[in-house]
N, C-alpha and C positions, 0 to 999 in steps of 0.2 A: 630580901631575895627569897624566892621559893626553897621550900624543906627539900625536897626531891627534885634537886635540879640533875641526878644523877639518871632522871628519863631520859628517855633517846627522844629525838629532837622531833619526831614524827608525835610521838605522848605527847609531849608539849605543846604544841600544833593544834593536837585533838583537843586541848582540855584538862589535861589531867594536871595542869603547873600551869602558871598564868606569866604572860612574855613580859616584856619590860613595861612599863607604863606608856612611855612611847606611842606601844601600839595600842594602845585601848581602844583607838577609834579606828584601826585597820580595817580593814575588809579582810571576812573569813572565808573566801574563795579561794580555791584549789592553786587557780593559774597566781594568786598572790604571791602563797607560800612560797610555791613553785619558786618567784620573782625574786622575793626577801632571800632566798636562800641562798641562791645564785649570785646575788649581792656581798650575803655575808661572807660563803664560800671563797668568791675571787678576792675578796679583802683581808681574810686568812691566810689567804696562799699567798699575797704578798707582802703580811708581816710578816709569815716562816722564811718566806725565798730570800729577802734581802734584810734580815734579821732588824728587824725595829723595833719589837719587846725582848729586852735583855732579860737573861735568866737568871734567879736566884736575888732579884728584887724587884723593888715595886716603884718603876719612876710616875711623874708625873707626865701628862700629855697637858699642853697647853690647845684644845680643838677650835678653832677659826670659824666663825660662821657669820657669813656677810650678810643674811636674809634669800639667799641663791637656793636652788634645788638641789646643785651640786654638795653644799656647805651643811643642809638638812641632812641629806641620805648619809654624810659622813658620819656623825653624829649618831643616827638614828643605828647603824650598823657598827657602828665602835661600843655603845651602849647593848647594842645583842649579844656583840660576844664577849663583852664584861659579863653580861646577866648568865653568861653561860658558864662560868669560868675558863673560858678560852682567851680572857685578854687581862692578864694582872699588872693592869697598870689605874692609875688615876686618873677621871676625867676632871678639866676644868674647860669649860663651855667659855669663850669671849666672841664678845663683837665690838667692832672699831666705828662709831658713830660719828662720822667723816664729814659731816654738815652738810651732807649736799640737799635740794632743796626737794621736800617732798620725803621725807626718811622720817618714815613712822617709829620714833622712838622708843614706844612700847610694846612692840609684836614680839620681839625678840624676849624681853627680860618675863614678860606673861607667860608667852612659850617655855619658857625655860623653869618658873617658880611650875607649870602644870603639870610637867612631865617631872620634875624634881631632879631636875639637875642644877650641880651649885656653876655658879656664870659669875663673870665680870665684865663689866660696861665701860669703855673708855671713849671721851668724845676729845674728836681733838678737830680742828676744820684744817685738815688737809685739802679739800674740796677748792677754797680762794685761794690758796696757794697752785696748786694746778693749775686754775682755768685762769691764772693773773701771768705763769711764768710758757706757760704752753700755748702758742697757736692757736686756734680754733681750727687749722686748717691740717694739724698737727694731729696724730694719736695721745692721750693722755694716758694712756697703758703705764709706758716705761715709770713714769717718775710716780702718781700714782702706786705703784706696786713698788718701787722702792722706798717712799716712805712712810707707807702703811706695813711692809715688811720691818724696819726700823723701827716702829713701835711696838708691835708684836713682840719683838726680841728683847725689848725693855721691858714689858708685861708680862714676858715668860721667865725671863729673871725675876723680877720682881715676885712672884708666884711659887718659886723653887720649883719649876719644870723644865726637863733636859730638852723639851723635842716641841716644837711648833709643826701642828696639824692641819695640811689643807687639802681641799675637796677635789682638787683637778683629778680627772678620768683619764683613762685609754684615749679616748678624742683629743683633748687638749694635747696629752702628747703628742700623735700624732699631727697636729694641726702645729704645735711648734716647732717640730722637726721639719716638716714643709717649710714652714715663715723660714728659718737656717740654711734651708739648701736650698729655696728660690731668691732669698731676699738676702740673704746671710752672708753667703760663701761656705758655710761651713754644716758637719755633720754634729746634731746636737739635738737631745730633746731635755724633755724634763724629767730627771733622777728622780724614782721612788725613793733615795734617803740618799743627803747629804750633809754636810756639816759648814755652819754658816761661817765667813772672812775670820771673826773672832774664835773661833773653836774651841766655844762654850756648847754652843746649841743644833741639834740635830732640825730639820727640814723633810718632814716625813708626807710621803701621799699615799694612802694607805689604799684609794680606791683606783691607783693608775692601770689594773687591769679589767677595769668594771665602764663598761659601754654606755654611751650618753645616751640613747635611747632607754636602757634597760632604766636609767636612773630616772629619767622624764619620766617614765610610766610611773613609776614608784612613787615619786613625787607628787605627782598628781593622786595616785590612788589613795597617799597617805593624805591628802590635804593639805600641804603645807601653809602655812599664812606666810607668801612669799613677798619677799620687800626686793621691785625692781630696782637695778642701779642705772639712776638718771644722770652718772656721770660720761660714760664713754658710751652708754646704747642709743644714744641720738645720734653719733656720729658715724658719716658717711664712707663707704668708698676705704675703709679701713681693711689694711691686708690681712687680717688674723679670717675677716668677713668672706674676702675671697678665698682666702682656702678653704673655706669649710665649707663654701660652695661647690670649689673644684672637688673637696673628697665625698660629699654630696650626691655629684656629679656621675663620680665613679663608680661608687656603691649602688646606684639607681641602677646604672647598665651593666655590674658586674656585682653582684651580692658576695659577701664576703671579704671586701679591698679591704675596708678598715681591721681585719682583725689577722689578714695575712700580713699586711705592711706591720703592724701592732708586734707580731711575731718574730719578724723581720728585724726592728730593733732590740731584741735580745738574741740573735744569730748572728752577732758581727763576725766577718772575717778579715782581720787587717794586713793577711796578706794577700789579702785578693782586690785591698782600694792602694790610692797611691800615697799615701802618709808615711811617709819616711820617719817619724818619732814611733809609729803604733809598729813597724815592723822595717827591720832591718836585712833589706834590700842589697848596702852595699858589701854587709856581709854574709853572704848567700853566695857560697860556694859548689859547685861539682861535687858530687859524693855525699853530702848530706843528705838524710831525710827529706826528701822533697814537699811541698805544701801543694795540698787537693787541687788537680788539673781541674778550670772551670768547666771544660767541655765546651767552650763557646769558640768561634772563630774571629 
């Protein structure tokens, strides 16, 4: 780690302390900086906000990465602000080698000896399981992610790490919160930090305020040697597809949807929906403290 990491982060920028390895082969443009920082920033503000590095020790993070954009920038941004001393925690880098066909089995463990981070590799073929017990006509999403989650939490035990790390953005939330309330019934996104059925192991997204655009540029800019997933991206007419058409859609003719709605899920008021568990209605009496008139008619 650099002698004088105690520069302000603009000296380090310029030159004067050299960034993580990582970035060796970034691009030294203004609007990058700009970009990375923006990244790193909104990914600090949501370890502080819903506290995921505990204080006064040093856990381990188990970091996820499928071969995805999303899964690199996490990575690339938990490793900046280790190098900074802004994140005392442990990385341990994994990838789930899932059989599917066409999965370049060495992109990942090269990338990973280059940049000198320590990794582990587990191959398990979840992949004919899937496409033997799931429809073709069917999403492979659900089960897929259930039992690639299940091993993850085997691997994070096995490793002595409290917290498994994944890459989902701002978007995804938003885009699961949609799938819930058109397809669902119900109001639900994806928790920046929860603790898994066993309540051993924490479930962290470190980058749920950080925009899938901003991370596509980045990604791109940084090069990623990215490994498509030829399990569920051939397939059609999938609802997660239309919403992010539909918020696509919105964003075109109204700039700025995705990060008012994005806002919108940390502004809940539950006495102003009708959930009888989140807010009690039947006892709401004359003479209380009243709850904020909507102003709507």
């Amino acid at each position: 780690m650099a002698d004088n990491l105690n520069l302000p982060s603009e000296e380090r920028d310029e030159g004067f302390s050299p960034l993580h390895p990582v970035f060796a082969a970034a691009p030294q443009s203004v609007s990058f900086r700009k970009l990375r920082k923006r990244l790193v920033r909104q990914t600090q503000e949501a370890i502080r906000a819903y506290g995921m590095a505990p204080e006064g020790r040093r856990p381990r993070w188990l970091v996820c990465l499928s071969g995805g954009k999303d899964s690199y920038t996490l990575l690339s941004v938990l490793l900046d602000l280790q190098w900074q001393g802004a994140l005392p925690v442990d990385l341990l880098a994994c990838n789930l080698d899932q059989g599917q066909p066409g999965f370049d089995k060495d992109v990942l463990p090269a990338y990973f000896a280059k940049i000198g981070v320590p990794y582990r590799i587990i191959t398990q073929d979840t992949y004919s399981v899937v496409t033997e017990k799931v429809p073709a006509s069917n999403t492979y999403c659900s089960l897929c992610s259930r039992m690639r989650r299940g091993i993850l939490y085997r691997v994070a035990r096995e490793e002595g790490c409290e917290a498994v790390v994944l890459g989902h953005h701002r978007d995804d939330a938003l885009e699961t919160f949609m799938l819930n309330f058109l397809f669902g019934g119900r109001m639900a996104a994806m928790p920046p930090k929860l603790v898994n059925d066993a309540g051993d192991l924490f479930v962290l997204r470190p980058l749920i305020g950080c925009a899938e655009d901003d991370i596509r540029k980045f990604a791109e800019l940084m090069q990623y040697p990215i490994i498509p997933c030829n399990l569920c991206g051939s397939q059609d007419g999938l609802q997660r597809m239309q919403i992010k058409s539909l918020l696509d859609d919105w964003e075109k003719r109204n700039p700025g949807r995705r990060q008012i709605m994005a806002r919108a899920m940390s502004h809940v008021r539950p006495s102003h929906m009708v959930d009888g568990e989140l807010f009690d209605f039947t006892g709401l009496e004359l003479g209380q403290p009243g709850t904020k008139d909507d102003g709507l008619s």
